[in-house]
C-alpha positions in Angstrom: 162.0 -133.1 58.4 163.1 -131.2 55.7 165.6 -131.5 52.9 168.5 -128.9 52.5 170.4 -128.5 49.3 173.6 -127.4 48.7 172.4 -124.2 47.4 170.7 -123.7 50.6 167.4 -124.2 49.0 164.6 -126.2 51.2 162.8 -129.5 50.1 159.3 -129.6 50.8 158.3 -131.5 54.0 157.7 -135.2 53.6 154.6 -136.0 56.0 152.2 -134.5 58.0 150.6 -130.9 56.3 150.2 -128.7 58.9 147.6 -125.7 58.9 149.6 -123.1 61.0 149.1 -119.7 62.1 152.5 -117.7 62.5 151.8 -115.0 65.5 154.3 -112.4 65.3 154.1 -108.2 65.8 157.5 -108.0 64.1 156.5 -108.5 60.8 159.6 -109.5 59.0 159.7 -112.4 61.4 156.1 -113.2 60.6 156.2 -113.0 56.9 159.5 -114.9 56.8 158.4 -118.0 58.9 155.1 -117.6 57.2 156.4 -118.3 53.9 159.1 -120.9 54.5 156.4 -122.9 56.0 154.5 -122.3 52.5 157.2 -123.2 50.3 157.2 -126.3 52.9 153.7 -127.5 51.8 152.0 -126.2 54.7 148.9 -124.2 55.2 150.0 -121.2 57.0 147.7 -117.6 57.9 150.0 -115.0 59.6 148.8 -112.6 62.1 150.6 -109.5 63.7 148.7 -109.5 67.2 147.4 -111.4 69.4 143.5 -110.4 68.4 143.7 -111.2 65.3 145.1 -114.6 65.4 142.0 -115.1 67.7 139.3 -113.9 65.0 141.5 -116.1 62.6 140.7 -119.2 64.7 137.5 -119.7 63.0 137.9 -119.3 59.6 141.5 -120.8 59.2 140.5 -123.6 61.6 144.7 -123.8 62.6 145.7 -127.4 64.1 148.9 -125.2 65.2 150.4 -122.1 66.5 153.3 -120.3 66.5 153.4 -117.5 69.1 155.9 -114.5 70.0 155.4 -114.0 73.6 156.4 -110.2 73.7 153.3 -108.9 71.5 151.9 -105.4 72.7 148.8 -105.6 73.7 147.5 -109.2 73.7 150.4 -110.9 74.9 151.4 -114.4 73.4 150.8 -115.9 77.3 147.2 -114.3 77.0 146.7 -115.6 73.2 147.6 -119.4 74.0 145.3 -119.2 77.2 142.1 -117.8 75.0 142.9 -120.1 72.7 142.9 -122.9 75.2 139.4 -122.0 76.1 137.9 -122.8 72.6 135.9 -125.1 71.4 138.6 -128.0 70.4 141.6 -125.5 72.0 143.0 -128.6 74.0 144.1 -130.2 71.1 145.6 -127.2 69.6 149.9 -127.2 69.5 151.1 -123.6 70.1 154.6 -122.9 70.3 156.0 -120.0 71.9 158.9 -118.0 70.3 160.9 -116.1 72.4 164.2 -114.1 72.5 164.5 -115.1 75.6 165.7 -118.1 77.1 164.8 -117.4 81.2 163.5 -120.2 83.4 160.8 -117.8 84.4 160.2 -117.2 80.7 159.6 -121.2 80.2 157.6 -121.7 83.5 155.2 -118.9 82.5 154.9 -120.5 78.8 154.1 -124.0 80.2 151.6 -122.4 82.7 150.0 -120.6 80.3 148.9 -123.9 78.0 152.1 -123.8 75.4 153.0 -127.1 74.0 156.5 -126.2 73.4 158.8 -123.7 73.5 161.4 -122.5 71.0 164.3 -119.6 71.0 164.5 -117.0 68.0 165.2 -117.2 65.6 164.2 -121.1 65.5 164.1 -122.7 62.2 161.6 -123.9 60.1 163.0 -128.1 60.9 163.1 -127.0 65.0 159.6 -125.3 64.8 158.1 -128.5 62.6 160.0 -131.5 65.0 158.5 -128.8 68.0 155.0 -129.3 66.3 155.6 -133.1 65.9 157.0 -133.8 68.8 154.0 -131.6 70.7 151.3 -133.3 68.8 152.2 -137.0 69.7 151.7 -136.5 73.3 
């Protein structure tokens, strides 16, 4: 979906714009995804937590989400299945990021209303064909 150059700079995305909000506690990982995305041509609001991703919802108006699952507090399961019960929340994508790659791990993200799945650290092509591939089903 994207363009690398030799230099190991990224094209912008040909396509679809996305409006994404990049769910992360760590916030390295947050910022960094946040602002490839950007540099992509999408629309992205980054949140640390679970709770404020939700209050985002509203005011961002997100047609996707990227999600760790291991967030203290408001877990990335418990984010996707409160955002599932919003107005519109069926035709959200939301993408969980994980370190991990368990079967349990995958069964409990599919249970809990993900559209995809994805192993950190997954790159901004993998989380965009994720989104892609999420939203034409």
């Amino acid at each position: 979906m994207s363009e690398s150059h030799g230099d190991g700079a990224v094209a912008p995305t040909q396509g679809r714009c996305w409006r994404i909000t990049v769910v992360d506690d760590a916030v390295l990982n947050a910022d960094s995804m946040s602002d490839v995305l950007r540099a992509l041509g999408h629309q992205v609001f980054t949140a640390y937590d679970g709770l404020s991703a939700l209050s985002s919802h509203t005011h961002f108006a997100p047609d996707a989400y990227l999600l760790d699952l291991s967030m203290p507090g408001l877990s990335g399961f418990s984010t996707c299945r409160a955002l599932r019960l919003l107005p519109r929340g069926h035709l959200l994508s939301i993408v969980a990021l994980s370190g991990w790659a368990r079967n349990e791990d995958m069964a409990n993200a599919l249970e809990a209303g993900f559209s995809g799945f994805l192993l950190k650290p997954a790159s901004p092509s993998e989380v965009l064909s994720c989104l892609a591939t999420c939203s034409s089903t």
